[in-house]
C-alpha positions in Angstrom: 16.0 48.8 -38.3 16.2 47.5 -34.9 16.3 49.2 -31.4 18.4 47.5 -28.8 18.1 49.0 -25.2 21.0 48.3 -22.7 21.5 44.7 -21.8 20.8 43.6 -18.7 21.6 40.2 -17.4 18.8 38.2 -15.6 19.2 35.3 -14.1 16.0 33.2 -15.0 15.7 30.4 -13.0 13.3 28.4 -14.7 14.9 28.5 -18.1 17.8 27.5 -16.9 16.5 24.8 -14.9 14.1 23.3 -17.9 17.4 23.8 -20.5 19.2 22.0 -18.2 16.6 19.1 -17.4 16.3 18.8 -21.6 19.3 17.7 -21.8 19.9 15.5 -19.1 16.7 14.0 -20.3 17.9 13.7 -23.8 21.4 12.4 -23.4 20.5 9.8 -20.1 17.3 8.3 -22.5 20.2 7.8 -25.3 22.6 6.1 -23.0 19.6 3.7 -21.0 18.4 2.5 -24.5 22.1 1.8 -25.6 22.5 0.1 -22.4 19.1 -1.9 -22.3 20.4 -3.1 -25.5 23.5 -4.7 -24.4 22.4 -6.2 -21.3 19.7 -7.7 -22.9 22.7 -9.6 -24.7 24.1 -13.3 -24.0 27.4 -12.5 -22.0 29.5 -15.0 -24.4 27.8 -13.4 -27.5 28.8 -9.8 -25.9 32.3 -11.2 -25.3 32.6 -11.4 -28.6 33.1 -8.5 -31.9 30.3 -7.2 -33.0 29.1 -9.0 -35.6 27.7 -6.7 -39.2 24.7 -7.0 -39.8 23.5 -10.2 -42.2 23.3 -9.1 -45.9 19.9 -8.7 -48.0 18.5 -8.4 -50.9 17.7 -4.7 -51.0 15.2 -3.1 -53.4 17.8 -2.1 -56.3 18.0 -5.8 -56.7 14.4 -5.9 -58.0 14.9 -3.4 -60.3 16.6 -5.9 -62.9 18.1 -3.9 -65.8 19.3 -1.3 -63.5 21.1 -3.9 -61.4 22.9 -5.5 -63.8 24.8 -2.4 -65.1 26.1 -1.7 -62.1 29.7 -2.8 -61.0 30.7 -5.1 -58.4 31.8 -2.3 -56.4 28.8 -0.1 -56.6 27.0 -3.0 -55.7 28.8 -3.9 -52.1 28.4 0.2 -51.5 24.2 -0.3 -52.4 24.0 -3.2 -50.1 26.3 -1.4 -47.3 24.4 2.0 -47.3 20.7 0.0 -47.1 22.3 -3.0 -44.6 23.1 0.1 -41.8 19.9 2.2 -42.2 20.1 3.7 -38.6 23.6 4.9 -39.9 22.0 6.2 -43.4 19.4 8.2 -41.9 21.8 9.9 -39.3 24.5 10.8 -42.1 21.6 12.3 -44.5 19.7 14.3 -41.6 23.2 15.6 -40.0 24.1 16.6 -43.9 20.7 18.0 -44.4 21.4 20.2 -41.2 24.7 21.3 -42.8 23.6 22.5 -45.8 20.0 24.2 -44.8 22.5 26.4 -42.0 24.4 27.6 -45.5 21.5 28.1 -47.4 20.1 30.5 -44.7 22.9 32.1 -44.4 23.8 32.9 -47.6 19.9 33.2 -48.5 19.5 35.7 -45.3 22.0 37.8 -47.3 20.1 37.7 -50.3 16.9 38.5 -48.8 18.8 41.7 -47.8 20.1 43.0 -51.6 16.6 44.2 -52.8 16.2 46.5 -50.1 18.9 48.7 -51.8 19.2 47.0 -55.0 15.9 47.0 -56.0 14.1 49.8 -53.6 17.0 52.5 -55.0 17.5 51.3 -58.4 14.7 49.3 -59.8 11.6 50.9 -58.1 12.7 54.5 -57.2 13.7 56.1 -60.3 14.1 59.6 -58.5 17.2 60.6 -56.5 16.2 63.7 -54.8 13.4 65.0 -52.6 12.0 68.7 -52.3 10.6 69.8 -49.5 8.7 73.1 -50.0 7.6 75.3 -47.0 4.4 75.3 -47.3 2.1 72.9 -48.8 -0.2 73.4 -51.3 -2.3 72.8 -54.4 -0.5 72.9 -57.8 -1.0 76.0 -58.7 -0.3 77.3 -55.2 3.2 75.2 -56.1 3.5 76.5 -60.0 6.7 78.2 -58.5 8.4 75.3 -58.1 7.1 73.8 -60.8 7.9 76.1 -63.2 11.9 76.2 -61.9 11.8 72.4 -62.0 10.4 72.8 -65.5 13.1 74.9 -67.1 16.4 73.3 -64.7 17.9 71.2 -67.2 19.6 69.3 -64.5 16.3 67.8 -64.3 15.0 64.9 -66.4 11.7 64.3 -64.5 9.8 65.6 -61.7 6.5 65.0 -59.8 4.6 66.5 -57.0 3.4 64.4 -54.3 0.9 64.4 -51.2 1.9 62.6 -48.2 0.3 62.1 -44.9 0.0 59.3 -42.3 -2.9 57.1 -42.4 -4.4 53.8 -41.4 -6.2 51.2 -43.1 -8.6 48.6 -42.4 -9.5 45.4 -44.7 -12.6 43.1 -43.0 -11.1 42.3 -39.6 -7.3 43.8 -40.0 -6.3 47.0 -39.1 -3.1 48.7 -40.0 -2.5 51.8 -37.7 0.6 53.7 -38.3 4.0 53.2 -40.5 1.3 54.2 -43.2 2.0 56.4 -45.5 -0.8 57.6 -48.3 0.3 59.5 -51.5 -1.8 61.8 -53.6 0.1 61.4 -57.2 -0.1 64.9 -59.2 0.3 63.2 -62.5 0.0 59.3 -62.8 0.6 58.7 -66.1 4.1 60.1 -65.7 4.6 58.3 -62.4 6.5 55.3 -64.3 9.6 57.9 -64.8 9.5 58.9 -61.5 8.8 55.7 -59.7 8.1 52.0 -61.1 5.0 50.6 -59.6 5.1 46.8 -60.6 4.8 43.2 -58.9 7.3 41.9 -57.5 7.3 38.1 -59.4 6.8 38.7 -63.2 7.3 42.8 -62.8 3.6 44.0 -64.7 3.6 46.9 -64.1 1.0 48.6 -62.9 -1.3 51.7 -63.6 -2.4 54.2 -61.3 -6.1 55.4 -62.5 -9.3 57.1 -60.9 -10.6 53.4 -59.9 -8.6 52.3 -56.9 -5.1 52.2 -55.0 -2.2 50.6 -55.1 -1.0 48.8 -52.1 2.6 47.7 -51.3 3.1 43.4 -51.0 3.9 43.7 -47.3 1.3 46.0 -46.7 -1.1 44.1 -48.6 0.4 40.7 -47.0 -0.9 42.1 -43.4 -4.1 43.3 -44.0 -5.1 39.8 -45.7 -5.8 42.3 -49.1 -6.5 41.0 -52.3 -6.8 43.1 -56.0 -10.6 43.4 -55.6 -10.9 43.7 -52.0 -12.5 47.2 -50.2 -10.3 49.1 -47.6 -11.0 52.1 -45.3 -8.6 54.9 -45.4 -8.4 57.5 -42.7 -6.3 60.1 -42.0 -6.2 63.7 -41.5 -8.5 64.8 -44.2 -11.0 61.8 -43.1 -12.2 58.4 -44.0 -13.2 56.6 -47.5 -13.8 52.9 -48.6 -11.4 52.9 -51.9 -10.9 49.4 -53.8 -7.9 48.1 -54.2 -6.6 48.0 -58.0 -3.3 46.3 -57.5 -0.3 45.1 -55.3 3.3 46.3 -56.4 6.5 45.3 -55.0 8.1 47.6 -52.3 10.6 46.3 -49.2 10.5 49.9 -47.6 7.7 51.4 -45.7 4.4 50.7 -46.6 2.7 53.3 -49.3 -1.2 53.8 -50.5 -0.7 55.7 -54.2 -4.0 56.7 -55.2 -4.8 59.8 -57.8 -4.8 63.2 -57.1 -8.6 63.5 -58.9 -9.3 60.0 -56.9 -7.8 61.9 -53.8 -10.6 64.9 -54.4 -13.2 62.5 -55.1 -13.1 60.6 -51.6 -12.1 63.4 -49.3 -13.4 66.4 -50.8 -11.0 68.6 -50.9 -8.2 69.2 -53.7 -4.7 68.0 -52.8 -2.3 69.8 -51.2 1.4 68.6 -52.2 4.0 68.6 -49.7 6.9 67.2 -51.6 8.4 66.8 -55.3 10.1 64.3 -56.3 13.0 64.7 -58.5 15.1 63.1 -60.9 18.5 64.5 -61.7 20.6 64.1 -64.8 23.8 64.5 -63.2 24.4 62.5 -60.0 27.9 63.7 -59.1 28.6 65.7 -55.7 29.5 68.5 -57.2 26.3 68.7 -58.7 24.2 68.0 -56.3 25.6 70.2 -53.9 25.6 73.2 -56.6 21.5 71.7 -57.4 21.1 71.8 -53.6 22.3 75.3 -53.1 20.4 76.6 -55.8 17.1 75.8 -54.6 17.6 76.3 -50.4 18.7 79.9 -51.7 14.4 80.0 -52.0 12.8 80.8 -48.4 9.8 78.9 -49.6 11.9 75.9 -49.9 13.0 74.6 -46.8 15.1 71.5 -47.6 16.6 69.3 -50.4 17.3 65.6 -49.8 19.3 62.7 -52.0 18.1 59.6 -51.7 22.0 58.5 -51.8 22.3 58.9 -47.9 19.8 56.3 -47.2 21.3 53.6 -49.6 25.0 53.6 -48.1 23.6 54.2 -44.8 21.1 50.9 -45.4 24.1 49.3 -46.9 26.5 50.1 -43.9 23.8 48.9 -41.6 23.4 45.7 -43.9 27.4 45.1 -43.8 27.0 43.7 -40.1 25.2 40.6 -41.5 29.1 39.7 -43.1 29.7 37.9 -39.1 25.9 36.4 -39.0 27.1 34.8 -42.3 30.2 33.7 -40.9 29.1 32.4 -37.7 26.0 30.1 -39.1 28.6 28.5 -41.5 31.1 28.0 -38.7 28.3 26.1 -37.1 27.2 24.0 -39.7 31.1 23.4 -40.4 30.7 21.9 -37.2 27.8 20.1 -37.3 28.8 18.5 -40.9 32.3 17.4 -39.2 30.7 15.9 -35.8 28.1 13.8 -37.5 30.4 12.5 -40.8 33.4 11.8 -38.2 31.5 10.2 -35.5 29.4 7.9 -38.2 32.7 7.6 -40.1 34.5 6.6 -37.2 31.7 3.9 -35.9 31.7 2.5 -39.2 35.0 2.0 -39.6 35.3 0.7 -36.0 32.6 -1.7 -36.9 34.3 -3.5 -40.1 37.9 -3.4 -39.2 38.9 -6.8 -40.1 36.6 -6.5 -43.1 39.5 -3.9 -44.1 42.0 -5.7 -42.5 41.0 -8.5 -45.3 41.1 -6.1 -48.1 44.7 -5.4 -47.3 45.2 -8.9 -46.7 44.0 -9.6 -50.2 46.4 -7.2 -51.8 44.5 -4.1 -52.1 46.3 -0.7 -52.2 45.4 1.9 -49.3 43.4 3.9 -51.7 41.3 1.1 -52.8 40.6 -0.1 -49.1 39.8 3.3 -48.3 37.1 3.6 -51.3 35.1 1.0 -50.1 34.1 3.9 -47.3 34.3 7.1 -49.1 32.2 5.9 -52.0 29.5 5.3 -49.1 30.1 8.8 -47.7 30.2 10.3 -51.0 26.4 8.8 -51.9 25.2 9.8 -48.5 26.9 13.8 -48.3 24.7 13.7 -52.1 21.6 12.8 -50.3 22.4 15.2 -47.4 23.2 17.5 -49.7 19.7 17.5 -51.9 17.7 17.2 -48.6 19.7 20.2 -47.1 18.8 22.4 -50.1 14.9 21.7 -49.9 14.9 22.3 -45.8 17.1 25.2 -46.4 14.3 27.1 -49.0 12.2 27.0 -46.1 14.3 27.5 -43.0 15.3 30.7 -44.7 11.9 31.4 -45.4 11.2 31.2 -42.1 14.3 33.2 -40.6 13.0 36.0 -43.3 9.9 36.3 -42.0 10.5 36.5 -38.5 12.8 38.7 -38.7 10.9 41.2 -40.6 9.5 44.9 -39.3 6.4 46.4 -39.6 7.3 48.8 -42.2 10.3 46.4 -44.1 9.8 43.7 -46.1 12.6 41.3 -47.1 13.3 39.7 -50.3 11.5 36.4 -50.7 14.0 34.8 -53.3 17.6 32.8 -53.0 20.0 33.0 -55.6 21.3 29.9 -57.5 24.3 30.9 -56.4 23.9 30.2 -53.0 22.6 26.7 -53.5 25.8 26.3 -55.4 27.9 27.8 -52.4 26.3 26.1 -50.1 26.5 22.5 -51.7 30.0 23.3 -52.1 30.9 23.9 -48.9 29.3 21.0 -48.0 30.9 18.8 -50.1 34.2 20.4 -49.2 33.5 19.6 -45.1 32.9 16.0 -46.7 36.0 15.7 -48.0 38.1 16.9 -45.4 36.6 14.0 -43.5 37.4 11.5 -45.4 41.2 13.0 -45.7 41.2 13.1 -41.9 39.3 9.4 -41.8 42.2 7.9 -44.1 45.0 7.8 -41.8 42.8 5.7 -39.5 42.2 3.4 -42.5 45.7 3.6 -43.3 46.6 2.4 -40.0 44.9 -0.6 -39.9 47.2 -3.4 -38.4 45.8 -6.3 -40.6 47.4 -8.7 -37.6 46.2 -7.5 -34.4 42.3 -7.2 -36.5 42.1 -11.1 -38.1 43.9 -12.2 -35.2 41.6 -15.0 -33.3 39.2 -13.2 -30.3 40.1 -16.4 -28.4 
């Protein structure tokens, strides 16, 4: 889909200069704040450990019934999360982060499937193009009609009319990567190719009143069932209404009537392909169908639609290491931002652990009194993630796309569930990692006096 001349490296001193001055900027305004901070600070107070920050009433409390269900433990994990806000807000958004990088990655992948899932199963019902000679009208074509007619290979066949063309709707103008289609028989064109939307699949009839317009097409011309276009192309230029938008993710097609065709231009339609649907899909019969009909000077070539699905879906294979590499990267992201905050908070209430152990609790217990709070914020990450993914992906879809390709617009459940999952699953291996710091708490050294 996409042409990529030879690299060539330049050296672009400006960039590199601003990227560079972005983040010293960034990273030098974290560190004077922090600093600011502690020098506004009495030197015997800074002498001294950290102290937490004083418990309040937070707004769970007010919420009566709810409260008093809850269990001494879930309360001190309510009261820790909301006490450390700063700390709450970082672990969600870094979380968030994590998750909407999965999302789009496995979403980008999804986006991908109609265009051979749909385009070659779903909408194009045909498998095999025939390209006649010369073109004609249908009776100048009754030839191959007539052999199309009696080949029992042959469930369903159609003549078509195809020439380039470019549209205008008010201020919009498509020129090129246009195709329009003359259809010979439209109320067969269902067997040969399923003209329907894309979100509750109508479908949609093809009559003398309008055109049909594809959803990307339609999308960039700012066209609307009702609205009036200008055609033009070879055989000249009409104002047509539009009678519907159908779903379609390759190349963008105008089916109008062959009687509608006539009508606007003029002139009766002269066919320059057929499209065909074959019973028997096997290579052996397609290269005997395929022989057959080349053995005809008058035709001059036979195509399968087959070729352009594997070599879409070879082309579409490479997206396997874009996959990889974005989860890779929120891997990392999830893993900085849980083990830093982990690590701080831990740092922070030490000899609040140290007393647990002093107390009598097991390592496993101690250690709950953090997970539980990491647990409740990778949720919240989680949930946020999911929401900012649908639109990051969204986003990545659409500017990505070609002129003449449109991308599917939907994500599968699946990869929510893939993607919360391997969240989850970086979550947890931070905490493993996080419990042999617990663990090795020396309950002396951390209640020991400061003085």
């Amino acid at each position: 889909m996409y042409y990529i001349g030879d690299i060539t490296l330049v050296v672009n001193v400006p960039s590199i200069v601003i990227g560079i001055a972005a983040a010293v900027v960034c990273t030098t305004a974290v560190s004077v704040i922090v600093c600011m901070r502690s020098l506004h600070t009495k030197p015997a107070t800074a002498m001294r450990p950290k102290a937490p920050k004083p418990g309040k009433r937070i707004v769970l409390e007010k919420i009566t019934p709810f409260w008093k269900r809850l269990s001494f433990n879930s309360k001190l994990t309510a009261r820790n999360l909301l006490r450390y806000k700063s700390r709450l807000f970082m672990t969600v958004i870094g979380v968030a982060g994590c998750t909407a990088l999965i999302v789009a990655a496995f979403g980008l992948l999804n986006s991908f499937d109609p265009l051979t899932i749909d385009q070659f199963e779903t909408i194009y019902k045909y498998n095999t193009v025939i390209v006649p000679e010369d073109s004609g009208t249908e009776s100048e074509l009754e030839y191959l009609t007539d052999t199309a007619e009696n080949d029992a290979d042959i469930s369903a066949y159609m003549l078509m009319m195809q020439e380039e063309a470019s549209v205008v709707c008010g201020s919009n103008v498509k020129d090129g990567d246009t195709t329009l289609v003359a259809v010979q028989s439209p109320e067969n064109l269902p067997e040969i190719i399923s003209l329907h939307t894309r979100r509750d699949g109508t479908e949609l009839s093809l009559t003398d009143e309008g055109v049909l317009l594809n959803e990307k097409l339609a999308d960039e011309l700012d066209a609307e069932v009702g609205d009036m276009i200008e055609l033009s192309s070879d055989s000249g230029t009409a104002e047509v209404k539009v009678t519907g938008i159908y779903e379609q993710y390759l190349y963008n097609y105008v089916y109008m009537t062959a009687d509608l065709y006539s009508e606007l231009y003029g002139s009766e339609a002269c066919y320059n392909t057929m499209d065909v649907k074959l019973s028997d899909t096997s290579e052996e019969a397609k290269s005997a169908f395929s022989s057959e009909y080349l053995d005809d000077s008058r035709i001059t070539a036979v195509t399968f639609i087959d070729s352009s699905l594997e070599d879409f879906e070879n082309m579409l294979s490479s997206l396997d290491l874009v996959v990889i590499v974005m989860i890779i990267c929120a891997a990392a992201l999830a893993f900085v931002v849980l083990y830093n905050l982990t690590n701080i908070n831990i740092a922070e209430r030490v000899r609040e652990i140290a007393t647990f152990k002093v107390l009598g609790f097991h390592n496993g217990e101690t250690s709950s009194f953090i997970y539980r709070e990491n647990i409740v914020l990778t949720i919240l990450g989680i949930a946020a993630g999911l929401i900012l993914g649908n639109f990051l992906t969204g986003f990545i879809v659409q500017t990505v796309e070609v002129d003449n390709v449109m991308f599917g617009r939907d994500i599968y459940f699946t990869s929510y569930l893939c993607a919360a999952g391997l969240t989850a699953l970086f979550a947890l291996i931070v905490n493993a990692v996080m419990s042999i710091k617990i663990k090795s708490v020396n309950m002396v050294e951390s209640l020991k006096s400061v003085e």
